[in-house]
Residue, then its C-alpha position, 0 to 999 in steps of 0.5 A: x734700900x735698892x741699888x741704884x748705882x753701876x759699877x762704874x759709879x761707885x768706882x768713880x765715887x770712891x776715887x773722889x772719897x780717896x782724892x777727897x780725903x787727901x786733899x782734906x789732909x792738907x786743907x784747914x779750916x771749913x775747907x777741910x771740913x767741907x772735903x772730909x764731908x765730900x770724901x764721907x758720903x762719896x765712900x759710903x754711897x759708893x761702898x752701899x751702891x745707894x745714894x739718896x739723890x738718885x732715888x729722888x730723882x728717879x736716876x739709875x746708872x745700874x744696869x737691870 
């Protein structure tokens, strides 16, 4: 597993997991579901510094 995300964007993406997370608090339902979803894999992807999707589509943010 090779980094394959900047600082910058794993900056960004645990900002939408907190925002995400929060607005998953006061949703109900599949709604709620959808965003503790959002909120999960935006932190971990965001925390590792790898997301899945990049390497299938050969995109880099991180400079090298």
């Amino acid at each position: 597993m090779q980094v394959n995300e900047g600082t910058a964007d794993r900056v960004i993406r645990v900002i939408v997991a907190v925002i995400a997370g929060f607005l998953a608090l006061s949703a109900s339902g599949a709604g709620a579901a959808i965003l503790w979803l959002v909120a999960v894999i935006a932190l971990v992807t965001g925390v590792v510094g790898f997301c899945p999707l990049y390497r299938v589509f050969g995109i880099s943010t991180c400079k090298r």
